[in-house]
N, C-alpha and C positions, 0 to 999 in steps of 0.2 A: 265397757266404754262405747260411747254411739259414735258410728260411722264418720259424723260431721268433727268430732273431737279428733279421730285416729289424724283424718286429712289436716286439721290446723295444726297437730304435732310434727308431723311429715314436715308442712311448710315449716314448722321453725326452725326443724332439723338442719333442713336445705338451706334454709336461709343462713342461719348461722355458720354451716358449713364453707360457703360462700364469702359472707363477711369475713370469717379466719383465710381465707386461702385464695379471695379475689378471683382466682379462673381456674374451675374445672370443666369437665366435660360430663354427663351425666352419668356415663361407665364407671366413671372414676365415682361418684355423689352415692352410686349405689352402693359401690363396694367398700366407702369409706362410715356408709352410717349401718346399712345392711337391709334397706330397703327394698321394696322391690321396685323391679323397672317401669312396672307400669305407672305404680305411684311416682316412683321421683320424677317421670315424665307430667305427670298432671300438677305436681308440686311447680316446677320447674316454669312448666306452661303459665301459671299463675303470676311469678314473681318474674316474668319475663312481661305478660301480658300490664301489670304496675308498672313499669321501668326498675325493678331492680336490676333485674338481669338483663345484660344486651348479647346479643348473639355475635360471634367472632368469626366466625368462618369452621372451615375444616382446619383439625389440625392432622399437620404432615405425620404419617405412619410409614411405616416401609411396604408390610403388604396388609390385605383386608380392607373394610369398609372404613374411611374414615369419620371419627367422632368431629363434633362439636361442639366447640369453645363456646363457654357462656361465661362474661363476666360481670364481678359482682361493680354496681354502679351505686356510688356513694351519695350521691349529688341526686338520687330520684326523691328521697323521703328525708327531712329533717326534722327537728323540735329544739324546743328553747328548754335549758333548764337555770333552774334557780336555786343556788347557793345563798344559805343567808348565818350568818356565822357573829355572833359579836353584833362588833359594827359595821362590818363587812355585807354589803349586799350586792351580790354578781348574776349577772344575768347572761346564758351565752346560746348563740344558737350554734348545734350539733348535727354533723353528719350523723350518718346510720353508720357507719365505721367507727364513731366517737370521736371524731375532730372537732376540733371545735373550731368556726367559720370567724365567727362574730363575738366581742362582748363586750358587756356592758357595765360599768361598777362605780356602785355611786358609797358614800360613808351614812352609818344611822346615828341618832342619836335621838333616845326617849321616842320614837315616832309608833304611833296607832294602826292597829289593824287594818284602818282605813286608808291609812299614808304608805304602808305599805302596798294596798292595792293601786295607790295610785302612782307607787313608783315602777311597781311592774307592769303598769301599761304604759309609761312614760319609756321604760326599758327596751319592749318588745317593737314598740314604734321605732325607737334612735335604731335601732339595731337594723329592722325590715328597711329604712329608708338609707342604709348604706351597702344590701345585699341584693344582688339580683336575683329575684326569686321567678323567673320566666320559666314554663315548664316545671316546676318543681313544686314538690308537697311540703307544707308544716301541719304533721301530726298532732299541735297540743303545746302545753306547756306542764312542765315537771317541776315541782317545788320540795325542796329538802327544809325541813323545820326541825329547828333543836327544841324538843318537845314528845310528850308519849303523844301519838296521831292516830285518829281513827280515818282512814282512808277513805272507805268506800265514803263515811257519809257528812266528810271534809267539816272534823272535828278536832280541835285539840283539846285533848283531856288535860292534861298541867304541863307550863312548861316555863319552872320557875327564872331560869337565865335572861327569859325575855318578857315577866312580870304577869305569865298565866299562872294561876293560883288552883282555880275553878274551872269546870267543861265551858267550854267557850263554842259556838255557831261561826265558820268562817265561810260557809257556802254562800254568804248573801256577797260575800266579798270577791271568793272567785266566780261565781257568776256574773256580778259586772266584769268582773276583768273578761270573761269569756265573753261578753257581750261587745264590750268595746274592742279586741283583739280579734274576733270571731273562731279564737281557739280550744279548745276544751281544756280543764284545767286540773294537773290530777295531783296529788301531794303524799307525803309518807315522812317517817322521821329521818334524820339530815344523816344518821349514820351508818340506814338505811341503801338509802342513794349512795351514799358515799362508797358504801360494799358493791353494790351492783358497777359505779366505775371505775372501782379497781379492779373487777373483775374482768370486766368488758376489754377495757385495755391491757390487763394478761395475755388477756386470749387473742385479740387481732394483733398487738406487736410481739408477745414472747408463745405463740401458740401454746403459754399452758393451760391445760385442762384441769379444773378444781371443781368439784361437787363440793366442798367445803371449804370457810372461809369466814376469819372474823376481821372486820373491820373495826378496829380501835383510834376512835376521833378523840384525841386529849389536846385541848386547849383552850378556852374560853370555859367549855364544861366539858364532860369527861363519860363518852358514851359508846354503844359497843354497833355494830351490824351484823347479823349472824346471816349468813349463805349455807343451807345445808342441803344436801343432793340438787344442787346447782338452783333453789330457790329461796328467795329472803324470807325467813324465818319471823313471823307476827309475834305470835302467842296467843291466847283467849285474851287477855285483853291489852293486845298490841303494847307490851313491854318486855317483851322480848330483845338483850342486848341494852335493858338500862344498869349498865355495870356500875355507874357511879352509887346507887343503891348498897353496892356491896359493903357487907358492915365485920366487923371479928370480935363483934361485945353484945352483946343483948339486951345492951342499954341505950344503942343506938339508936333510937326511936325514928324511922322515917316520917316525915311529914308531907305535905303537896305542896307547902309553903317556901321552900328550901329547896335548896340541891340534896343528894344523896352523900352520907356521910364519909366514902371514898370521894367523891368528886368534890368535897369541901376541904378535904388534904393535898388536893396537885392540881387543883385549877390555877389558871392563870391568877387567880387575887391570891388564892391561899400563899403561893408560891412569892406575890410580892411583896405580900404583907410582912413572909417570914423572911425571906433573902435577899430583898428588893430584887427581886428579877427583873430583868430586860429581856422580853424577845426580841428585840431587835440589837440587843447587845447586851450577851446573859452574862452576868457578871455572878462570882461564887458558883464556877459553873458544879465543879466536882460537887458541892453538899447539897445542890440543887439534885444531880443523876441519882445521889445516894439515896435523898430523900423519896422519890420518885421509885426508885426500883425497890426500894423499902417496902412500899405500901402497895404496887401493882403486883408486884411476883406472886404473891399467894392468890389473888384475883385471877390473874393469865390463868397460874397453874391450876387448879379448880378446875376451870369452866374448859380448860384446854380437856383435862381428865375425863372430865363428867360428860362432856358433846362427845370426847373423842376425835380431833380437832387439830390438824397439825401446821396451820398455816395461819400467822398473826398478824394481818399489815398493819402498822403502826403510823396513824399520819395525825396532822392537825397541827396548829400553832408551836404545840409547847415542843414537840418529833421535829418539825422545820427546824428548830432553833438550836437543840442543840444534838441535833444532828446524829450521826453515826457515832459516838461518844455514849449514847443513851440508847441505840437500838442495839450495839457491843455486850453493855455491861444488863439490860434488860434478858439480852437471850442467853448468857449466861447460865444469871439467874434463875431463870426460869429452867432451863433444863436443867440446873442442878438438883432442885426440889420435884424434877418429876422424871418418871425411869424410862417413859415414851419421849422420841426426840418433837423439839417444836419448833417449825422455825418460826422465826420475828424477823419483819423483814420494811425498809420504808417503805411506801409506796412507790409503785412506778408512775399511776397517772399523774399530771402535773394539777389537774381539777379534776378528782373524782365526785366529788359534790355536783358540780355545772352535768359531768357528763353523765354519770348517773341517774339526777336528774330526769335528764334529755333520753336514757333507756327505759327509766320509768312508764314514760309515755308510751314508746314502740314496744314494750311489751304488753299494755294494754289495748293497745290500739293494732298492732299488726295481723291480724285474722279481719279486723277491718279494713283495712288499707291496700290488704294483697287479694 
């Protein structure tokens, strides 16, 4: 590993360390990650010299040298992130903590790649002209797309929910948006983000620590995020966590044309078609749960198995709606049919999409920024 890679790990170490625990002192930073001093002193130097960190004073000891309070400052770096779900389109701007300041949210219907871009800069404006941004950084913009996504080279390969069929060119599109915003613009798929801000807010409100992590978005469509040794998981060609895919017949033929033959059993239409569902007032709730934990359990368990895998957040339309009813009788299930414990669990974040998102960016961008 080169010298210049060891020191941006350092920072993120520190950094994060920080973010979870708002004020330490560097004695404490070294001995909680296992750094040395000299490093966490240059790491330290760095994210002080940005405004993340602001220097506090001495803290009071009884005898010896006293240390030096450094706390973490939320309000120095922000980014916008983009949730787009359905018809649902949100836009919010994010502390480096994950709060979210600001947002924005307008309804879609039938609208173009191109209306899209023009509702994201229509977004990013409403939002910049009700926040004081004096002294303060926006790192970019993060966009979650339900769709397989080629990141680096801001491509969607199919992403039948929202009428991509075929590889589609979106770079000409956030390039205007970057142009007119002057933000950089970085994208990934929606269940994706979604993993990264339920992660994120684990970790700054419940301090927990998870190297692994799936995120299971079921609602509109029906798609997974995989977190493993605490980074989101692609694959060769970035369909990694397309769980709706998952089939138990060999006749299920997947196409690019369609949803995947599990996500064509518990999406939001399959489910009204069969039961008239209502999320917003789920009617036939029980043959709704039964149906649903029918057709996931063997899916969970599998991939719970196979990753090796013990932690399930369960969020999206169809989890909101009918509630703790469905994540009950899901974990169940699932631990019945497997002999390692698993939990399922709702989400904590209120928008892991927006905030996710808004992490997306500062983890691209933070070795720039600090």
């Amino acid at each position: 590993m080169l010298q210049s890679d060891i020191k941006n790990m350092n920072k993120r170490i520190v950094f994060d360390l920080y973010r979870e625990h708002l004020e330490l002192t560097r004695v404490e930073v070294s001995k909680m990650s296992g750094i040395s001093m000299p490093s966490v002193i240059k790491a330290v130097k760095s994210l002080v010299d940005s405004g993340i960190l602001v220097e506090m004073g001495a803290r009071q000891t009884a005898v010896g040298r006293k240390p030096l309070d450094l706390r973490f400052n939320p309000d120095a770096i922000s980014a916008f992130g983009v949730s787009y779900e359905g018809d649902r389109f949100s836009v919010g701007l994010v502390k480096i903590d994950g709060t979210i300041e600001a947002r924005h949210e307008v309804r879609l219907s039938q609208e173009t790649a191109r209306d899209i871009g023009d509702r994201l800069i229509e977004s990013v404006h409403s939002i910049l002209d009700q926040v004081d941004m004096t002294n303060r950084q926006v790192a970019g913009i993060g966009v979650g797309i339900p769709g397989v996504v080629e990141p680096g080279k801001k491509r969607i390969a199919f992403a039948p929910l929202i009428g991509v069929e075929e590889m589609i060119d979106i770079s000409p599109i956030m390039d205007r948006v970057q142009a007119e915003t002057g933000l950089a613009v970085y994208i990934d798929n929606d269940a994706n983000v979604m993993a990264l801000g339920e992660m994120l807010t684990r970790r700054v409100q419940r301090h927990e620590h998870m190297p692994d992590l799936m995120y299971l978005n079921h609602g509109t469509g029906l798609g997974a995020g995989l977190i493993l040794d605490g980074e989101v998981r692609h694959g060769a060609q970035n369909l990694c966590g397309e769980i709706g895919y998952y089939i138990t017949s060999s006749d299920a033929q997947a196409v690019r044309a369609q949803s995947g033959w599990l996500e064509r059993q518990v999406n939001i239409q399959a489910l009204r078609e069969r039961f008239g569902f209502d999320d917003t007032n789920p009617s036939s709730q029980e043959a709704v749960i039964d149906h649903i934990v029918r057709h996931l359990t063997p899916a969970i368990g599998n991939i719970m198995m196979l990753m090796d895998i013990d932690l399930v957040v369960y969020g999206g339309l169809i989890a909101e709606a009918l509630g703790e009813a469905l994540i009950t009788r899901i974990n169940e299930a699932v631990n019945y049919v497997s002999f390692k414990p698993v939990r399922i669990e709702a989400q904590v974040s209120e928008e892991p999409g927006i905030i996710g998102a808004a992490a997306l960016v500062i983890n691209y961008k933070l070795d720039e920024l600090v």
